[in-house]
Each structure stands twice: as structure tokens, then as C-alpha cells.
Steps between C-alpha positions, in 0.01 A plus 500: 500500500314627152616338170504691192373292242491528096217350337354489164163469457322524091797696377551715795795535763365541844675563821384370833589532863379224687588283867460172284798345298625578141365165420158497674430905290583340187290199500226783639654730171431165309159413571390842436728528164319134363120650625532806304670343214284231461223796497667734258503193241199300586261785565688732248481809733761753626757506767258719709194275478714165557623633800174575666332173396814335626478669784111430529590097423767527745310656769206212451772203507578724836167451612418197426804360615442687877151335488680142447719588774261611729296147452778292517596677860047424543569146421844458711337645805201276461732228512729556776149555702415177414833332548474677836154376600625129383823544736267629794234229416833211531610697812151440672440121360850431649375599813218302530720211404722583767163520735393184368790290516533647894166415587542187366790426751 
């Protein structure tokens, strides 16, 4: 079910429909609020420009942050091969142990 959501963002009252929760739009409504505003006093530019660049600087935290993901899921399969190669590696020395300790008898 949609939610209608008020936000303000630099000033402005904007109305959303979204799936997500009232709470999970504003914090979105937030970020992009403090990103422009920041802007619009650091940068001392208009309403228009802040929101591209925000949207630009938003798009590249985005980016980056898919990249990150995308190594971290790299790095996690990496490990579970190796975890898996160490379990079949104690499978097959247990074995020969087993071999060992029969011939042995």
C-alpha cells in the first residue's frame, strides 16, 4: 500500500507516494534537505544548482557505495571458497587417518 508523505526540503513542501514508511521518506527527505542546504550556504548558489550537485554527490556516494558492496560480496565469496577447500582438505586428512589407524590394526 502507497504512503502519502509531506516533506520539506530548502523551504519547500513536497508530497511523495512511496511503498517505504513515513519514517524511512523522511530520513530520505532529510538527507536530501541537509545536502542542498549545506550547498545553498557553503557554495552560496541557488536552490536549482544545489539540487543538481546534491543530486550529482548523492549519485557518487551511490556509486561508490555499490562498488564497496560489490567487493565486500568479492571478498566474502573468496572466503567461503577457502573455508570450503579447508573443510574438504579436513574431510580427506580424516580419511587417511581413518586408513591409517585401520591398516595399522
Amino acid at each position: 500500500m502507497a504512503n502519502h508523505i509531506t516533506m520539506n526540503i530548502c523551504g519547500e513542501d513536497y508530497t511523495l507516494v512511496a511503498e517505504e514508511s513515513a519514517e524511512y521518506m523522511q530520513r530520505v527527505g532529510a538527507l536530501v534537505d541537509q545536502k542542498m542546504s549545506e550547498l545553498i550556504e557553503n557554495a552560496h548558489m541557488g536552490r536549482g544548482d544545489a539540487a543538481v550537485l546534491a543530486a550529482v554527490n548523492l549519485a557518487d556516494e551511490l556509486f561508490k557505495a555499490q562498488e564497496g558492496d560489490e567487493n565486500l560480496r568479492r571478498q566474502l565469496k573468496t572466503y567461503l571458497d577457502e573455508a570450503n577447500a579447508a573443510k574438504n582438505e579436513v574431510s580427506e586428512l580424516k580419511r587417511q587417518l581413518f586408513r591409517a589407524q585401520q591398516t595399522r590394526k
